[in-house]
TORRO-200152 format. One line per 8 residues: their letters; for each residue x, y, z of N, C-alpha, C, CB. Coordinates in pm, 1 decimal. Glycine has a CB too. Layout:
N
A = X/Y/Z/X/Y/Z/X/Y/Z/X/Y/Z; ...
END
This chain:
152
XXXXXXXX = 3331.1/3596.1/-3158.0/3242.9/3657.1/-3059.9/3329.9/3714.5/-2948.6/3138.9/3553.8/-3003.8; 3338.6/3857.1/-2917.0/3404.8/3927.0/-2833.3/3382.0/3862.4/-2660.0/3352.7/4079.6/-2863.9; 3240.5/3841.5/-2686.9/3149.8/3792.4/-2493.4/3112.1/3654.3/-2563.9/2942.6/3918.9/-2407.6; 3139.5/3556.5/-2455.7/3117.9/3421.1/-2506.4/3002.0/3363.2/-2421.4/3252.3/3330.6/-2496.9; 2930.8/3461.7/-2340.8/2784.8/3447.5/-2304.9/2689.0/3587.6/-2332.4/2780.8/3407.2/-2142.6; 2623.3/3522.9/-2364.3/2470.8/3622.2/-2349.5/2416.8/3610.6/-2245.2/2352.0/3596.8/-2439.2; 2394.6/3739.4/-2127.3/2389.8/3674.1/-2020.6/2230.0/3796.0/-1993.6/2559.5/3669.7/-1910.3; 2111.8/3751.1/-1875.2/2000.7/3883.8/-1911.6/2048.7/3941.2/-1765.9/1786.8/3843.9/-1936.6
XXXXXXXX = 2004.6/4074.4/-1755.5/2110.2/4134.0/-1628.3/2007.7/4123.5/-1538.2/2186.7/4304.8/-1633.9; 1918.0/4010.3/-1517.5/1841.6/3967.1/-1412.0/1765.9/3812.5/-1403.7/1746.3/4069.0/-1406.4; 1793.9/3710.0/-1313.3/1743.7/3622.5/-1331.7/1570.2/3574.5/-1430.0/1764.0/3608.7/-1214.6; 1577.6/3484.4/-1522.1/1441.7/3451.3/-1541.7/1376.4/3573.3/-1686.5/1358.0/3473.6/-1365.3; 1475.1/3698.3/-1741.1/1435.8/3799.5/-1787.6/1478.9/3746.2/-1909.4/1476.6/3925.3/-1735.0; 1391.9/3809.0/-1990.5/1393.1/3783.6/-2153.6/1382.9/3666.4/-2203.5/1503.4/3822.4/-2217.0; 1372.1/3650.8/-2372.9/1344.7/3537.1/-2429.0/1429.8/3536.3/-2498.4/1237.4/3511.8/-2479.9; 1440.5/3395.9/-2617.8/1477.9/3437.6/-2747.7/1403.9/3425.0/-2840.3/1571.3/3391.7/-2786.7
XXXXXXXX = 1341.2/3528.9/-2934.7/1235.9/3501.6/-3022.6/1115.1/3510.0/-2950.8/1248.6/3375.6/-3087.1; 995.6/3503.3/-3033.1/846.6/3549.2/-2993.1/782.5/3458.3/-3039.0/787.6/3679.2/-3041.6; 669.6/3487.8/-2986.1/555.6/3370.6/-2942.6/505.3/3392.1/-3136.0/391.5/3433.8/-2764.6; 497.8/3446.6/-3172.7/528.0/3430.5/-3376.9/644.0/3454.1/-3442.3/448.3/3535.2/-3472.5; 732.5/3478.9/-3372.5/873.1/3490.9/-3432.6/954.1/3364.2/-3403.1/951.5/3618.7/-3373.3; 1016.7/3243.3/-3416.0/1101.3/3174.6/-3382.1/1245.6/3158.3/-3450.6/1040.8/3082.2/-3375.5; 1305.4/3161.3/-3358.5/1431.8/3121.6/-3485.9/1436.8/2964.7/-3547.4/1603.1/3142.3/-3410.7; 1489.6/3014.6/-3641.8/1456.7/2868.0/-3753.2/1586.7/2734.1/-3685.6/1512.3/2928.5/-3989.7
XXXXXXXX = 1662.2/2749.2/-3648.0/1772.0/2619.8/-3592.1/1834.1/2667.4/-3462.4/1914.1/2583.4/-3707.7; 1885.6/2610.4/-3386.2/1969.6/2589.9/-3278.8/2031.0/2507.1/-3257.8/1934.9/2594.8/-3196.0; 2208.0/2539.0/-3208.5/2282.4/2347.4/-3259.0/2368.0/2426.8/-3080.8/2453.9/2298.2/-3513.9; 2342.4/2290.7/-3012.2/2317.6/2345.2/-2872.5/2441.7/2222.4/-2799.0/2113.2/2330.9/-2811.2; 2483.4/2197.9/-2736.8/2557.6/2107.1/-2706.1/2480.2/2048.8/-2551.8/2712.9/2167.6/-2706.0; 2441.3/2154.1/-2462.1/2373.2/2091.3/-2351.9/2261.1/2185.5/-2304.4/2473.1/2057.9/-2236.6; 2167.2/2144.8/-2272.9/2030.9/2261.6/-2229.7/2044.0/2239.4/-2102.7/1854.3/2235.7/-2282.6; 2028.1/2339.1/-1973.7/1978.6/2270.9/-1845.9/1878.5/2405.1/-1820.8/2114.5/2227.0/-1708.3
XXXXXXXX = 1771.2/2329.5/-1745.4/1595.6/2449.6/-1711.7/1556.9/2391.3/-1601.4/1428.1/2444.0/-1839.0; 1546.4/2436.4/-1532.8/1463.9/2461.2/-1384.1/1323.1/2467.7/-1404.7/1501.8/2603.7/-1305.8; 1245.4/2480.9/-1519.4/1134.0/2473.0/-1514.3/1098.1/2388.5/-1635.5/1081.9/2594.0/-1499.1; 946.7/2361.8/-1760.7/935.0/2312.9/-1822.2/970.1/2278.5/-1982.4/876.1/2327.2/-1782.8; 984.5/2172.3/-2019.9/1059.7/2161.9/-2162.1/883.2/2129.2/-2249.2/1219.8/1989.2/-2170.9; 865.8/2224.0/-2356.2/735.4/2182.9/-2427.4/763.2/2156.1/-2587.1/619.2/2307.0/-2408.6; 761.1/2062.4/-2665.6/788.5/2037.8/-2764.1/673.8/2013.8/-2851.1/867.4/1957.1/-2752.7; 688.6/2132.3/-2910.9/572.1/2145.8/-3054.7/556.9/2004.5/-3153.8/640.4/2284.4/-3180.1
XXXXXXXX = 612.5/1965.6/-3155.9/641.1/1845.1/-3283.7/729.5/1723.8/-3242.0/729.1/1915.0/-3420.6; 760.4/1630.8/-3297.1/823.9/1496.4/-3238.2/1014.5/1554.7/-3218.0/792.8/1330.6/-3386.5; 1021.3/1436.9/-3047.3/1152.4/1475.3/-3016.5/1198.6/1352.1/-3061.6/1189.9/1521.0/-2870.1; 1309.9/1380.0/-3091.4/1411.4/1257.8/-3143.2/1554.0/1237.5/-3086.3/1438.5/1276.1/-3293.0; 1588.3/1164.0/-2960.9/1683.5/1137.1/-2888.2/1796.0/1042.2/-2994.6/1619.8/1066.5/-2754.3; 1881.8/1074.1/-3034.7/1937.0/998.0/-3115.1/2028.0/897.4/-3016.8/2009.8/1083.4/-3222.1; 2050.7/1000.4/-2907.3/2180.6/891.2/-2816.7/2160.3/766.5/-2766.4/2231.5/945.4/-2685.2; 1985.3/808.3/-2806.1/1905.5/632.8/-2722.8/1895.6/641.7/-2576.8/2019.3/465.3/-2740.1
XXXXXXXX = 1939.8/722.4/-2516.5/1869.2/764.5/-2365.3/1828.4/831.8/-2342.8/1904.8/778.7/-2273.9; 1706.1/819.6/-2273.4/1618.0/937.9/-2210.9/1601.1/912.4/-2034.9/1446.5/934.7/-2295.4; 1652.1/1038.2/-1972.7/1694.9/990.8/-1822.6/1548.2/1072.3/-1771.9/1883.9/1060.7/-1744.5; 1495.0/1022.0/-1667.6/1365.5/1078.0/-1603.5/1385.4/1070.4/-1475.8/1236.7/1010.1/-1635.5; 1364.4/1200.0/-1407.8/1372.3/1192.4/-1297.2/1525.6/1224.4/-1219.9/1317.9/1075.4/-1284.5; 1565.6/1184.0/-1062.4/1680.8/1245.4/-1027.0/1673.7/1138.0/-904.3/1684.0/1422.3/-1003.7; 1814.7/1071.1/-906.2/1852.0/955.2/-829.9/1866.0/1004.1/-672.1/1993.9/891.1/-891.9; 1760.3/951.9/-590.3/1698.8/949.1/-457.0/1651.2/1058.5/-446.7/1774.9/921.7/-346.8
XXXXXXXX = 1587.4/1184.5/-532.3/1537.0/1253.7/-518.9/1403.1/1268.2/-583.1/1607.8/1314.4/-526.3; 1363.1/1228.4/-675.8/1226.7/1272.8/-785.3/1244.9/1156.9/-821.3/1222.7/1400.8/-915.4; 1085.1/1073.4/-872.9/1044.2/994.5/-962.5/1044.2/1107.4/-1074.2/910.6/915.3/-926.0; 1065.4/967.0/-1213.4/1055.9/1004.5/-1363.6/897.9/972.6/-1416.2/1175.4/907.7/-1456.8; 826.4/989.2/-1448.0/727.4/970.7/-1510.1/696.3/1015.9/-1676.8/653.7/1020.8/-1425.8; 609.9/953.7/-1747.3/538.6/945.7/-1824.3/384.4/975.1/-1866.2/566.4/873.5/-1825.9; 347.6/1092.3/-1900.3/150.2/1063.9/-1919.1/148.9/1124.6/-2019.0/15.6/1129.7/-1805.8; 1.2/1048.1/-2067.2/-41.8/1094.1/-2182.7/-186.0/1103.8/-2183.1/5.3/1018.1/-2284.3
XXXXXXXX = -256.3/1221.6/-2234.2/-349.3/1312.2/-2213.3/-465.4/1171.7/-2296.8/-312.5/1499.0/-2293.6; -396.2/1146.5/-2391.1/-513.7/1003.9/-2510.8/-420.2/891.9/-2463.1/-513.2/1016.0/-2759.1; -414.9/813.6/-2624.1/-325.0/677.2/-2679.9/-193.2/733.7/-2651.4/-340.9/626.9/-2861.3; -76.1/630.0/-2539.6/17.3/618.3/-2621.3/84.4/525.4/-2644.9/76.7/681.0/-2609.0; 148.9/496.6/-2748.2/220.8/394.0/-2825.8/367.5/380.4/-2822.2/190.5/410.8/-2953.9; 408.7/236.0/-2814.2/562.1/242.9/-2812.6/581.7/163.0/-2975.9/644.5/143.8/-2651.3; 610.2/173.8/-3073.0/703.2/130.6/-3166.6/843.5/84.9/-3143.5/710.9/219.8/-3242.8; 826.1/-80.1/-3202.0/978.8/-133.9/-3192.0/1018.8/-184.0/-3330.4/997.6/-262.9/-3079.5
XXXXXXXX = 1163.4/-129.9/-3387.6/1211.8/-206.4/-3506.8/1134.6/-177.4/-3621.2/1209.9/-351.5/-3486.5; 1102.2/7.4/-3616.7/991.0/56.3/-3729.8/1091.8/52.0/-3851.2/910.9/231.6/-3702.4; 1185.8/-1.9/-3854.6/1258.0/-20.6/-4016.5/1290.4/-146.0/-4033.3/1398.0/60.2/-4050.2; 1216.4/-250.6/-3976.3/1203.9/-360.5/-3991.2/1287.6/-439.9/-4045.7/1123.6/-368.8/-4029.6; 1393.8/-447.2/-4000.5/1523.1/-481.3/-3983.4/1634.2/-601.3/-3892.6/1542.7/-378.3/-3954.4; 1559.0/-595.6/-3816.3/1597.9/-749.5/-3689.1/1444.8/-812.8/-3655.3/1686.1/-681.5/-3483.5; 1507.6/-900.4/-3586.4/1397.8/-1006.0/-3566.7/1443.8/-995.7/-3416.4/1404.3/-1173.0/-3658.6; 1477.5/-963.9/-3342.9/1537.2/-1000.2/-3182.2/1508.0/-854.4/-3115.5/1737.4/-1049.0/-3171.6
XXXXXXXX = 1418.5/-792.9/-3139.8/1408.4/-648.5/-3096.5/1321.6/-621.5/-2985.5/1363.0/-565.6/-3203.3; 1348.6/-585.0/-2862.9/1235.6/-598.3/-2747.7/1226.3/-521.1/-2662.2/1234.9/-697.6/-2676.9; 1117.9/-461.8/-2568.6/1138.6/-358.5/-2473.7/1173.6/-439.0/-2311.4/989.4/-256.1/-2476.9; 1264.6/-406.8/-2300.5/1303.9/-433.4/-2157.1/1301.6/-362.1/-1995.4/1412.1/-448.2/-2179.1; 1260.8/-417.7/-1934.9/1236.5/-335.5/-1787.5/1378.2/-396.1/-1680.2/1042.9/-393.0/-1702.5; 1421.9/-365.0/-1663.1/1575.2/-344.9/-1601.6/1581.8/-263.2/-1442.7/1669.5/-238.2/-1724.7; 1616.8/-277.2/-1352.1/1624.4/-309.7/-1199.3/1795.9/-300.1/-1174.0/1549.4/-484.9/-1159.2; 1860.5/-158.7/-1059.2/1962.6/-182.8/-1019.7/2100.3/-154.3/-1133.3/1936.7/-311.2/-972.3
XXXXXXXX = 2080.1/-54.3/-1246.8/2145.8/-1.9/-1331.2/2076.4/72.5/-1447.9/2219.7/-91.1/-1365.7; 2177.8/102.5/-1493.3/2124.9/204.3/-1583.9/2162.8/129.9/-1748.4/2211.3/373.0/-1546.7; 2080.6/192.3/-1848.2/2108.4/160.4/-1971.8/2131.1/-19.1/-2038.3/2228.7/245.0/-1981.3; 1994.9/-84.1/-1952.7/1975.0/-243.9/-1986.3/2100.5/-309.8/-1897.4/1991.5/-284.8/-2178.1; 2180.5/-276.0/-1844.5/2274.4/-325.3/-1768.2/2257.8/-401.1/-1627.2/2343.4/-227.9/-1754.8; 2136.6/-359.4/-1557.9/2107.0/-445.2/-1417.3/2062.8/-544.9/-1496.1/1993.0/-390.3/-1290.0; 1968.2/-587.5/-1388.4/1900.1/-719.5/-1362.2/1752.8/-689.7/-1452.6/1876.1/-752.2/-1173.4; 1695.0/-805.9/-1580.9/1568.8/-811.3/-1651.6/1474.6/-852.1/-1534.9/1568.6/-916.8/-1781.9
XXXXXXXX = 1363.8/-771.5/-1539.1/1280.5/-862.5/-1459.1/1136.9/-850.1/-1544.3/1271.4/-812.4/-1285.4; 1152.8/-795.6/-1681.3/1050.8/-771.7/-1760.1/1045.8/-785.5/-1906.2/1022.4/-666.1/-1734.8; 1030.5/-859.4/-2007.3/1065.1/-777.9/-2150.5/942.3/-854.9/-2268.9/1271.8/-816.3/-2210.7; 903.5/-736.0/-2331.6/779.1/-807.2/-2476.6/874.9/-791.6/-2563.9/607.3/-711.8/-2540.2; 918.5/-901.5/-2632.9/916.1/-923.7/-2793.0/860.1/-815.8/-2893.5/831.3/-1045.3/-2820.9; 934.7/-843.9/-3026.8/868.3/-771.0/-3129.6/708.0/-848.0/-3130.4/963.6/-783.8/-3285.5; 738.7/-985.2/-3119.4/627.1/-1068.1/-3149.6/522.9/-1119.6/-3082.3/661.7/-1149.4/-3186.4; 482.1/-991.8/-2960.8/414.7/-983.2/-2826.2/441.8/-1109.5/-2715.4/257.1/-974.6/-2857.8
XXXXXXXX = 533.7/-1140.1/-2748.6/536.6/-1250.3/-2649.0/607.1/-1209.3/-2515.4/609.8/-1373.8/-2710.8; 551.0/-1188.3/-2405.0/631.1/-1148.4/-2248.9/668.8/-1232.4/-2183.1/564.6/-1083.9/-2147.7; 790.9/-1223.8/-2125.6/884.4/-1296.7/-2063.7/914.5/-1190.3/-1920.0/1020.8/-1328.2/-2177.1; 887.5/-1293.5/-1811.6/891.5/-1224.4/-1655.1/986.2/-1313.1/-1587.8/734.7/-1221.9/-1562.4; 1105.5/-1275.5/-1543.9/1225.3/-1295.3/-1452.8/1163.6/-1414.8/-1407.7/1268.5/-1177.6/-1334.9; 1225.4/-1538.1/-1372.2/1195.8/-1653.3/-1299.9/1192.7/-1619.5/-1186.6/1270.9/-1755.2/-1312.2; 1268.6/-1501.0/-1104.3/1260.3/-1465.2/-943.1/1138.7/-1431.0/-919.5/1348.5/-1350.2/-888.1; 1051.3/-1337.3/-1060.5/953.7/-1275.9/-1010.9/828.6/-1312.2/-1062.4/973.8/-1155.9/-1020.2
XXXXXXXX = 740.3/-1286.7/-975.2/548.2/-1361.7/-1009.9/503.9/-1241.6/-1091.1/403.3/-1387.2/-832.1; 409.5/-1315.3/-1173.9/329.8/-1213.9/-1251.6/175.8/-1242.5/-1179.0/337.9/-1244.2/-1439.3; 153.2/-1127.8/-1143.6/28.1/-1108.7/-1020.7/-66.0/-1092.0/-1132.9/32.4/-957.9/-888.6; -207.0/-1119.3/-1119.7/-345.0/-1144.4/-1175.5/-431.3/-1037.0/-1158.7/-409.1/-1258.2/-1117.5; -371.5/-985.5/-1028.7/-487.7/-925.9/-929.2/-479.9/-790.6/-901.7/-488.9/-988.3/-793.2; -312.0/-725.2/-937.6/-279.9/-603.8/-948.8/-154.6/-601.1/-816.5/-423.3/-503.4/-938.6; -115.2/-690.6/-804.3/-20.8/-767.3/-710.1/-68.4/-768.5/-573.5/119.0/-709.1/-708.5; -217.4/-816.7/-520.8/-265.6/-860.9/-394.4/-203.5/-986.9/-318.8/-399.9/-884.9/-414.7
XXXXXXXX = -266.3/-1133.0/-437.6/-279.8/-1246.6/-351.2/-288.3/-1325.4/-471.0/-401.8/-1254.9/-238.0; -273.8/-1340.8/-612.2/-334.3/-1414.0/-703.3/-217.4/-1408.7/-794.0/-473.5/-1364.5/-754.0; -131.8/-1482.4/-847.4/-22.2/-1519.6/-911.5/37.6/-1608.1/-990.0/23.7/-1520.7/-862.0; 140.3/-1602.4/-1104.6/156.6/-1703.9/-1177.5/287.9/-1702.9/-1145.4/113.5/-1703.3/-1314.1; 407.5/-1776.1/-1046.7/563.3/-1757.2/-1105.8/602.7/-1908.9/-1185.0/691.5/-1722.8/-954.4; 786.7/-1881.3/-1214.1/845.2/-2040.2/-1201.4/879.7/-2031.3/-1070.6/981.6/-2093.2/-1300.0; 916.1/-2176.9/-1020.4/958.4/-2194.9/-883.0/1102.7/-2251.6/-928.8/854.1/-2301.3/-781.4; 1201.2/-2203.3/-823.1/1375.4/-2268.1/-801.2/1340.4/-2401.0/-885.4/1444.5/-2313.9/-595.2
XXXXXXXX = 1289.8/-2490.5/-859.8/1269.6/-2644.4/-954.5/1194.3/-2647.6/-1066.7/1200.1/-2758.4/-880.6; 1171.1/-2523.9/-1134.9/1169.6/-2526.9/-1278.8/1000.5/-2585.0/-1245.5/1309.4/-2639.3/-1376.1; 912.1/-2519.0/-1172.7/771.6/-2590.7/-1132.7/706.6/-2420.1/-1155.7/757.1/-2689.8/-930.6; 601.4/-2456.8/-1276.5/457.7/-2379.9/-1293.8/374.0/-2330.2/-1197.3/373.0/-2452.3/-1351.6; 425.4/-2231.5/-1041.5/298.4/-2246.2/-957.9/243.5/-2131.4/-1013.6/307.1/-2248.8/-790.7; 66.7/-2168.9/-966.5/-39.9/-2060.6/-994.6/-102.3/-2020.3/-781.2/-208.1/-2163.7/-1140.2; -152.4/-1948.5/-785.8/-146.4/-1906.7/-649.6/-268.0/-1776.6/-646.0/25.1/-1856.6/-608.3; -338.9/-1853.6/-525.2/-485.2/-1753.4/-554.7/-511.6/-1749.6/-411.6/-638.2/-1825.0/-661.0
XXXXXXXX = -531.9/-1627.6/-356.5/-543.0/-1575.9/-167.1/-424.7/-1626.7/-147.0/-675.3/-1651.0/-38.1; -323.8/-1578.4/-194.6/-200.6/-1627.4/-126.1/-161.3/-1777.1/-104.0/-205.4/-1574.1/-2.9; -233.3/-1868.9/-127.1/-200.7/-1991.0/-118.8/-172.5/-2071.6/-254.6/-298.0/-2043.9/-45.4; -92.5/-2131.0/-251.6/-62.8/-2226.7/-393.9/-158.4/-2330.2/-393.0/92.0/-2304.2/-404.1; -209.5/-2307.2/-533.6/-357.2/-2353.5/-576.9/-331.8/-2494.5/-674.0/-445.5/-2213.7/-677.2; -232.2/-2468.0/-738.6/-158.4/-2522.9/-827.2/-24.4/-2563.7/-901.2/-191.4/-2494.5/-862.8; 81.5/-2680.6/-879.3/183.6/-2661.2/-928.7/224.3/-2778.0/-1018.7/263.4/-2628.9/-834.0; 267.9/-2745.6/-1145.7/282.3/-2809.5/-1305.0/433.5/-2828.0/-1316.0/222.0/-2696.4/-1444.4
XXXXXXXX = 485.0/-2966.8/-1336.8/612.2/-3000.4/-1317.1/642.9/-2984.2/-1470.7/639.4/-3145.7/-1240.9; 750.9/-2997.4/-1517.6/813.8/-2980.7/-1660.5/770.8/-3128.1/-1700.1/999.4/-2941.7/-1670.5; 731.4/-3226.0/-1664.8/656.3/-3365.0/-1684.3/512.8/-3349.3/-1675.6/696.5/-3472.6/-1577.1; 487.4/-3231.6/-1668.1/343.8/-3191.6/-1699.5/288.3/-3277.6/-1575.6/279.2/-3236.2/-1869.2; 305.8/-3308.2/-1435.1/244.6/-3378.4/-1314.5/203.5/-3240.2/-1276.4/344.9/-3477.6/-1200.5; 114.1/-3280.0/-1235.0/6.9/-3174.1/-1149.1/-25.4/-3227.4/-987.4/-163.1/-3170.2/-1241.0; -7.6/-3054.5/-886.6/-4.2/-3068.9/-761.3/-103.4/-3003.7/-697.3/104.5/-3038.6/-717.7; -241.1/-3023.5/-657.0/-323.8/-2933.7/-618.4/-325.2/-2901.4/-466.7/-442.3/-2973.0/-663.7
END
């Protein structure tokens, strides 16, 4: 190739291909767009990250117009496979303060309460001494020792 860009001799001008014409492949090394990415058919991130959003500038978000679904371990292959919510790094590397099992079972950080109420006043954590409190208007209602003693 003589010019090692294709460049349009005005910002934002031209396409490639038509709204019934597409070209059949593209082998691309990096995309960057200022405006929207729309994908006809399923995307497939092979690198295993998908970054959302822009650090102290933009939240990343997610929506979906119906259902949507997360699939874990669709080649059914491990038994230890789980979605994790991660705090203070990138790529499972901070701090867990969230994660479901293949086998729906959820597990919430011992630092942190799992709220009832939509996080008002109504709560389940562990406490520093390995103690079950439950907690309703903000006050501890209930606390269950690993000896199963109960504190009302």
């Amino acid at each position: 190739m003589a010019t090692p860009n294709i460049v349009p001799r005005s910002d934002s001008e031209g396409g490639l291909g038509t709204a019934s014409k597409y070209w059949a492949s593209a082998y691309i090394d990096t995309i960057t767009t200022t405006g929207s990415v729309t994908v006809g058919g399923d995307a497939t991130i092979e690198g295993g990250i998908l970054n959302l959003g822009k650090a102290d500038a933009a939240s990343g978000h997610i929506n979906a117009k119906e259902l949507m679904t997360f699939n874990i371990d669709t080649d059914n292959d491990d038994t230890n496979r789980y979605f994790g919510f991660f705090t203070n790094a990138e790529s499972g590397a901070g701090t867990q303060v969230f994660k479901i099992n293949e086998n729906g079972d959820v597990y919430v950080n011992a630092a942190a309460a799992l709220y009832l109420d939509g996080g008002a006043d109504t709560y389940i954590q562990e406490s520093a001494a390995n103690q079950l409190v439950l907690a309703t208007g903000g006050t501890i209602a209930l606390t269950l020792d690993s000896s199963q003693n109960a504190t009302f």
